[in-house]
C-alpha positions in Angstrom: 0.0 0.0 0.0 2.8 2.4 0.9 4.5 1.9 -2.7 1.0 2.4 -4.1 1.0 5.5 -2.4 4.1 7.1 -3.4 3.3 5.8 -6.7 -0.1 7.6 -6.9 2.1 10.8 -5.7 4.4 10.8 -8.7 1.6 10.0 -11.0 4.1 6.5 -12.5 2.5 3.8 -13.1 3.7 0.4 -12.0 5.1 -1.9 -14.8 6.5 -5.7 -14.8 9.8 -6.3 -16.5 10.3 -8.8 -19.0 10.7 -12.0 -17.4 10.9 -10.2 -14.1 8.4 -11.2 -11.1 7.9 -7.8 -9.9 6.6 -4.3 -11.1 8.7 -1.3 -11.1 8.1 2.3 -11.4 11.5 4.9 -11.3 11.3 8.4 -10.2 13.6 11.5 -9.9 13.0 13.2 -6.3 15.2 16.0 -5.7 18.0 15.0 -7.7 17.4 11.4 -6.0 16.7 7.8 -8.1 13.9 6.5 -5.9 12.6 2.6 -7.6 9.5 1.8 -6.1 8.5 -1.9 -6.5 6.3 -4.8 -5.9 6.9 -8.2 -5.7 5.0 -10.4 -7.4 5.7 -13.8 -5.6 4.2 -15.6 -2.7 5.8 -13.2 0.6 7.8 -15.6 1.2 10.1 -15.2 -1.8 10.7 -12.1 -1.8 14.1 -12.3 -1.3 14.8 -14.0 -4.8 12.9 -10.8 -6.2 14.7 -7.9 -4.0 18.2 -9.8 -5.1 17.8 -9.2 -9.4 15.9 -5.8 -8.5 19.4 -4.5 -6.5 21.8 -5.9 -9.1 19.6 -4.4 -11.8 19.2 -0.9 -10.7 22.6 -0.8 -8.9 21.7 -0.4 -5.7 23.7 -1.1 -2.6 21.7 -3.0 0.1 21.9 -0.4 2.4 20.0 2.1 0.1 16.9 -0.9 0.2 14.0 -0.4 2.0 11.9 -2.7 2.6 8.0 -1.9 3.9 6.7 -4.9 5.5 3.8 -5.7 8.1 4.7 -6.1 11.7 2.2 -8.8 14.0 4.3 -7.2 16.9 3.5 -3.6 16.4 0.1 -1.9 17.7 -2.0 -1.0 14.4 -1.2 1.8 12.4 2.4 2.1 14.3 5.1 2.7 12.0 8.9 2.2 12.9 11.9 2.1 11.2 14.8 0.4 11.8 18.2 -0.9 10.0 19.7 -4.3 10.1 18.6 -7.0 12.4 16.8 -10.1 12.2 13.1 -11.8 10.8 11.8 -11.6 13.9 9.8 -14.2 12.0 8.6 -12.8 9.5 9.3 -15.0 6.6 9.4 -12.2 3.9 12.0 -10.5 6.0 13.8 -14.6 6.3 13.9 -14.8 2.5 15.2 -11.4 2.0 18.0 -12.1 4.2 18.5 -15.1 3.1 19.2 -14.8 -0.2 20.8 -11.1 -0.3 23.2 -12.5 2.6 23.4 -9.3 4.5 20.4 -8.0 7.1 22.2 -4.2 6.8 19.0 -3.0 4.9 16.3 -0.7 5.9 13.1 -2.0 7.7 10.3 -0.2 7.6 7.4 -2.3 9.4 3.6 -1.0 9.9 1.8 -2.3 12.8 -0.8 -4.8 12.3 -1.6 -6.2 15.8 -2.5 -9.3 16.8 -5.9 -10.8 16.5 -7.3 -12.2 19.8 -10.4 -13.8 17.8 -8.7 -15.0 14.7 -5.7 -16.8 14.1 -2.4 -15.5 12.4 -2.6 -16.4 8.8 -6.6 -15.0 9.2 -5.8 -11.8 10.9 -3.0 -11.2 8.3 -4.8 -11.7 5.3 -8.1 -11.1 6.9 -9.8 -7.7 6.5 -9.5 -5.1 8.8 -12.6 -3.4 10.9 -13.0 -0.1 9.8 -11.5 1.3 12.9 -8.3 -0.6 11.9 -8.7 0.4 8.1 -8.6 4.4 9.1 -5.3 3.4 11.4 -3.9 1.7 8.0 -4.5 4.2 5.8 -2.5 6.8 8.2 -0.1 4.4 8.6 0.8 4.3 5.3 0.7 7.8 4.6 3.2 8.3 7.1 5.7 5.4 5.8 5.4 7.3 2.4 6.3 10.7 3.8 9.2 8.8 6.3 10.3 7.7 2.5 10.6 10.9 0.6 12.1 12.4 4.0 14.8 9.2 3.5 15.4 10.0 0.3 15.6 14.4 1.0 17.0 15.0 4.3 18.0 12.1 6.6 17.7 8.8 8.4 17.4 10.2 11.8 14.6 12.7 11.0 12.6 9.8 8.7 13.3 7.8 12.0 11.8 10.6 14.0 9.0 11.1 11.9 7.9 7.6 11.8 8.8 6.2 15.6 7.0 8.7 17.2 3.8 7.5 19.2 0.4 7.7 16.8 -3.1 6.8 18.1 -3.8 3.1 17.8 -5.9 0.3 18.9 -5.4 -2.4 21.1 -5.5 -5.8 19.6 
């Protein structure tokens, strides 16, 4: 959702390469290359996608960042973190897996847990419509902690994005 949104902001349009399993949009922000992409596997192998995508565009692993969902987090909490480990989630496992290095950027958006449905259900579930409007801000806020990446600087994007929203308990 948050690539969708920062694709909807530069007006690009998503498009799969040939023989690729992912869609990719480029932009120019600020004198800044900014690839915004979508894998196209099952989540958990995402790390075979995020591997042909870096050597591709030439990026470094430590320019990736990768937006993920976070069971852990309250809803519609965003934090953003570098390096570290799946803490079991398995498209983070894959990604580390195959790029061989956790050094990348995490950027996870709080999804709660259910305590009336189980994992795989609450993931892939839909949300209430309290949880929906906690999403939607959420996501807006990863896409602004993005461009503020990609203009001024890890420590204000982390600033932006760690500081304590409104949310609901799971």
């Amino acid at each position: 959702m948050t690539v969708d949104r920062l694709s909807d902001k530069f007006a690009v349009s998503l498009r799969k390469p040939f023989l690729r399993s992912y869609q990719l949009a480029r932009v120019e922000v600020e004198g800044q290359r900014l690839f915004l992409a979508k894998p196209l596997t099952f989540m958990n192998r995402s790390g075979e996608v995020i591997v042909d995508l870096l050597q591709r565009a030439k990026i470094p692993v430590e320019s990736l960042v990768v937006v993920c969902d976070n069971l852990d987090l309250p809803v519609g909490v965003c934090r953003l973190k570098r390096s570290g480990g799946s803490a079991g989630h398995h498209g983070l496992e894959s990604i580390i897996a195959h790029l061989g290095d956790p050094s990348f950027l995490r950027l996870h958006i709080g999804i709660g847990r259910s305590l009336d449905r189980d994992v795989i259900a609450h993931v892939l579930g839909d949300p209430s419509d309290e949880e929906r409007v906690l999403y939607s801000a959420a996501v807006d806020r990863a896409a602004r902690g993005v461009m503020t990446l990609l203009t001024r600087s890890l420590n204000e994007a982390r600033n932006e994005l760690n500081q304590r929203t409104s949310s609901i308990s799971p």
